[in-house]
C-alpha positions as CSV (number, residue, x, y, z in Angstrom):
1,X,235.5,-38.0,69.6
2,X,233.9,-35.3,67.1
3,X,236.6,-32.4,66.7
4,X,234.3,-30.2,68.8
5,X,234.7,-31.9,72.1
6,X,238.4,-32.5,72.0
7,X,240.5,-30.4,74.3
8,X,242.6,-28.0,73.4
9,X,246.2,-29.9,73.0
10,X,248.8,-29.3,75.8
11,X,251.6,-31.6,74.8
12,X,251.2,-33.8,72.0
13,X,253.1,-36.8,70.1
14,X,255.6,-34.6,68.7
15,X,258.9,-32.5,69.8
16,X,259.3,-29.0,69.4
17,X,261.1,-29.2,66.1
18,X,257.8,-30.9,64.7
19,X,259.8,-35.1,64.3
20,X,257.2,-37.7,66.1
21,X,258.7,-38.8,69.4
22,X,260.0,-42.6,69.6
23,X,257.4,-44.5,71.5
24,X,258.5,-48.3,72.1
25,X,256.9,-50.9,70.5
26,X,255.6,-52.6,73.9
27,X,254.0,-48.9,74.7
28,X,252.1,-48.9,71.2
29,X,251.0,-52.1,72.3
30,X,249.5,-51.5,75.4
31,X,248.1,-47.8,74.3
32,X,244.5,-49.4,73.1
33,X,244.5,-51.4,76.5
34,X,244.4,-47.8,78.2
35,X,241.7,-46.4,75.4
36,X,239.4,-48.5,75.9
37,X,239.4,-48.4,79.2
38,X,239.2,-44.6,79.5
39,X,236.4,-44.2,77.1
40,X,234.7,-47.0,79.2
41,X,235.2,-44.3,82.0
42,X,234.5,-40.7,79.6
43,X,230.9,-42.8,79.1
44,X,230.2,-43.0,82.5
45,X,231.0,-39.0,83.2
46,X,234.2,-40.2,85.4
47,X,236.6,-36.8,84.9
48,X,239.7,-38.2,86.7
49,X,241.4,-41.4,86.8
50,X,244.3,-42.1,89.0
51,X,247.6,-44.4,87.6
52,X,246.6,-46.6,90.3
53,X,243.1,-47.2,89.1
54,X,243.8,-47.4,85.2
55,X,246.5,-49.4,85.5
56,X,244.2,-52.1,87.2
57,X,241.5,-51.9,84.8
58,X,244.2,-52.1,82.2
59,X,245.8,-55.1,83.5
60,X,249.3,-53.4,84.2
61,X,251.5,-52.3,87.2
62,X,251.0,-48.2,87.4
63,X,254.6,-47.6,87.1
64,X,254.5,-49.6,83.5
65,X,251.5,-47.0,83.2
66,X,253.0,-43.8,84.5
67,X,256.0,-44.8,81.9
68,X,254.4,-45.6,78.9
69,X,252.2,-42.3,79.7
70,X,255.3,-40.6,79.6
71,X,256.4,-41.1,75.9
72,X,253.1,-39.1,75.0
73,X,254.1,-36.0,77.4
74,X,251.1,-37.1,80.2
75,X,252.0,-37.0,83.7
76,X,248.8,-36.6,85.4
77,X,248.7,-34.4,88.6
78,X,249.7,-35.4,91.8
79,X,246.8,-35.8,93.7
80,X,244.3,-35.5,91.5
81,X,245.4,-38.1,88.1
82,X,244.8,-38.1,84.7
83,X,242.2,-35.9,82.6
84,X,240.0,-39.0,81.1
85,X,239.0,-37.0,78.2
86,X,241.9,-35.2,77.7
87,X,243.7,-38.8,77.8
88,X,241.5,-40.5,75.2
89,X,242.1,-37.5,73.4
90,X,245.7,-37.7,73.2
91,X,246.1,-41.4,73.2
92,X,243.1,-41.1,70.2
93,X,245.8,-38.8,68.7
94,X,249.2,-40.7,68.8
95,X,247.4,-43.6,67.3
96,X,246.3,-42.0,64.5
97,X,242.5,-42.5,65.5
98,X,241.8,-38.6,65.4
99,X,240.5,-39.4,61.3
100,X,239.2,-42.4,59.8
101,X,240.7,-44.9,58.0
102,X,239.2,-46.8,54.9
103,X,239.7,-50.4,55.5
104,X,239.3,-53.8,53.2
105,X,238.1,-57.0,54.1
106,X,239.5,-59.9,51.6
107,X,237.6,-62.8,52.4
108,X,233.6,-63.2,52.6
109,X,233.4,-66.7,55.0
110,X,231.9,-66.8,58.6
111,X,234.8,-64.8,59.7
112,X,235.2,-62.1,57.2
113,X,230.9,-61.7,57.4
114,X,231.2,-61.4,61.4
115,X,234.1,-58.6,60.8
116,X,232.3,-56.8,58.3
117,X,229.1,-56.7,60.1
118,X,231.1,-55.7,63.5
119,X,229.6,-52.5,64.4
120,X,232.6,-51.2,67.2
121,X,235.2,-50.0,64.1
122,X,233.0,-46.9,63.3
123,X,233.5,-45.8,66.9
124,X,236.9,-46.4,66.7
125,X,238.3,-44.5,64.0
126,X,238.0,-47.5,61.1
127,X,235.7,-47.4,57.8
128,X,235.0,-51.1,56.4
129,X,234.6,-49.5,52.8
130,X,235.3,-52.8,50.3
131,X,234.5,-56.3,50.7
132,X,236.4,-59.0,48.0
133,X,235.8,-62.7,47.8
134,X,236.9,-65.0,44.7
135,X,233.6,-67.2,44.9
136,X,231.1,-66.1,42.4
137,X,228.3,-67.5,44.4
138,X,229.0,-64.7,46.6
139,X,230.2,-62.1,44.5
140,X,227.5,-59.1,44.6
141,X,226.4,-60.3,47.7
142,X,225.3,-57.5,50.1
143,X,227.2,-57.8,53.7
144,X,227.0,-54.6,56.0
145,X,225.5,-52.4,53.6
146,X,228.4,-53.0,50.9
147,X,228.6,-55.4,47.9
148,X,231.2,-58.2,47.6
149,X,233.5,-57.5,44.7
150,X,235.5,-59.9,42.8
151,X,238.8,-60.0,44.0
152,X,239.9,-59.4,40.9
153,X,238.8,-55.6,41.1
154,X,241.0,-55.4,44.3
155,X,243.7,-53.0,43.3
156,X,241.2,-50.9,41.3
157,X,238.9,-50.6,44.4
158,X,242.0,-49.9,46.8
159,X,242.8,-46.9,44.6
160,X,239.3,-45.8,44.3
161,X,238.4,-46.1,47.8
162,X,241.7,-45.4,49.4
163,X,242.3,-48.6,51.7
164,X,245.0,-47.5,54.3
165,X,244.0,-51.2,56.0
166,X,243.9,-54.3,54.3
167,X,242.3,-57.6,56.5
168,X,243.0,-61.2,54.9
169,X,240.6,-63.4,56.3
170,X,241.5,-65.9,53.4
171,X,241.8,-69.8,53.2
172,X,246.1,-69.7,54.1
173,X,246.6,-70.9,50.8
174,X,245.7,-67.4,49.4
175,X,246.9,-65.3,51.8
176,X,250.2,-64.9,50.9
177,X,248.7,-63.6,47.1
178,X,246.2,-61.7,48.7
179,X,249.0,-59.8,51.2
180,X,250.9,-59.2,47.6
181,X,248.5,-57.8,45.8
182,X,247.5,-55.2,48.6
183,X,250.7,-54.1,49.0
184,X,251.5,-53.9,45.2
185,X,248.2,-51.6,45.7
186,X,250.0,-49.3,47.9
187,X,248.9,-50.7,51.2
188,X,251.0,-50.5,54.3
189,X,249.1,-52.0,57.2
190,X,248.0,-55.2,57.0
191,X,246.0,-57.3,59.6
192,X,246.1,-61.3,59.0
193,X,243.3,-64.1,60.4
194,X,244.8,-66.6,58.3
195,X,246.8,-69.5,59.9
196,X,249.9,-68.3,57.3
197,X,252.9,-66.7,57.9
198,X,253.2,-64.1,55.7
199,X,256.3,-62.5,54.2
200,X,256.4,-59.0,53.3
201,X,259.0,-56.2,52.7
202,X,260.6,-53.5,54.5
203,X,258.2,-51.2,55.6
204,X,254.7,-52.7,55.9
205,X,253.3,-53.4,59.4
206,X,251.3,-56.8,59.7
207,X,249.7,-57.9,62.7
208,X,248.4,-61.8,63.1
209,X,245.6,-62.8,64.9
210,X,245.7,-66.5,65.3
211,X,243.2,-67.7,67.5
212,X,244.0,-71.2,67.2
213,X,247.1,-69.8,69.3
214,X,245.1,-67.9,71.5
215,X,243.1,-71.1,72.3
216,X,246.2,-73.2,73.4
217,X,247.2,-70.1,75.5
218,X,244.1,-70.4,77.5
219,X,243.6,-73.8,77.7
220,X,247.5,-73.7,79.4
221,X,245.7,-71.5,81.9
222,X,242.4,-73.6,82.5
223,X,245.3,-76.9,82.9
224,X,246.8,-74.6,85.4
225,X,244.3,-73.4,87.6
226,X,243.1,-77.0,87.7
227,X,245.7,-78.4,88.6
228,X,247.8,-81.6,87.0
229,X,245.6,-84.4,88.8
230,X,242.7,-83.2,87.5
231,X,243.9,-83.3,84.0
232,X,245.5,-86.6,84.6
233,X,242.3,-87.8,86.1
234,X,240.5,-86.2,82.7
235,X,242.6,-87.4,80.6
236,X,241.6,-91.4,82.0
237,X,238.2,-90.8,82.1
238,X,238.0,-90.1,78.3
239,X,237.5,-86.1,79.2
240,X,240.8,-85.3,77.7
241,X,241.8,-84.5,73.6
């Protein structure tokens, strides 16, 4: 949302005395649940949302909504709900998505490619601005209108181009040096495909994305919904793993 269209604020992220309000983690969570959705709305000229309705688009109970809406000083009006714009606005706002941020991709295989050729960060508030792999077969490749870099250029290029967002889409054995390096570079946020845990001091925010996990989540929910014969009977039929 361009400066120009964004409402005039009414009561923002932070107290009186100007110290940023304690959101819970959980809310933090479930605050880019609730964006998306209302921009989904904005786009389609919808003004006014009630709890009721963006909670079930959202996937939550609209008292966990009215509560987490709370923490951001948005209580909607009785009868009428919640400003959409004025929402994405202030939920843009207390997620830091009201300016860009330069972002790093370390890792030039299918997956780092796909994410550096993803078009939805721009929209969101996030700038892929380096690309690193250690493979000099790809090395000064062009991906997404950028050229990999050596990784050995990383912390140079994290200075230079002011990564606030480093993504490690690494074989696991390197993530861990990778993570490291990046923060020894003065980077704080750090989001991690690679099936490694990584370690990391005091202070820096990492967020995994394991889909293997993700997989085993849902295939829990397909067993389910199917049912324990039917697995069973899979399973003697040769349709199992």
């Amino acid at each position: 949302m361009s400066s120009s269209n964004r409402p005039a604020a009414r009561r923002g992220g932070r107290t009186r005395g100007g110290r940023a309000r304690g959101i819970p983690d959980a809310t933090v969570a479930r605050l880019p649940l609730y964006l998306r959705t209302l921009i989904g709305l904005n786009e389609r000229g919808i003004p006014t949302v009630s709890s009721e309705d963006l909670a079930t688009a959202a996937g939550v109970n609209s008292a966990k909504l009215r509560k987490d809406l709370s923490h951001l000083g948005s209580y909607g009006t009785r009868g009428v709900g919640y400003d959409v714009q004025y929402l994405v606005y202030q939920i843009s706002r207390e997620l830091g998505l009201t300016q860009d941020w330069a972002v790093a991709i370390i890792g030039m295989g299918n997956l780092g490619r796909a994410l550096a050729d993803y078009g939805g960060f721009v929209s969101r508030g996030f700038s892929v601005e380096a690309l690193f792999d250690i493979d000099p077969g790809k090395v000064g490749m062009r991906v997404a209108d950028l050229t990999i870099e050596h990784v050995d250029r990383l912390e140079e290029i994290v200075h230079a181009e002011n990564i606030a967002i480093g993504v490690i889409a690494t074989p696991p054995q390197a993530a861990q040096e990778v993570c490291d390096r990046l923060i020894n570079a003065g980077v704080r946020s750090i989001l991690n495909f690679a099936p490694a845990v990584l370690q990391t001091p005091q202070g820096v925010q990492v967020r995994k994305v394991d889909l293997s996990i993700e997989l085993q989540i849902l295939a829990f929910h397909v067993q389910r919904s199917m049912g324990m014969d039917a697995v069973d009977a899979m399973e003697e039929t040769g349709g199992g793993a």
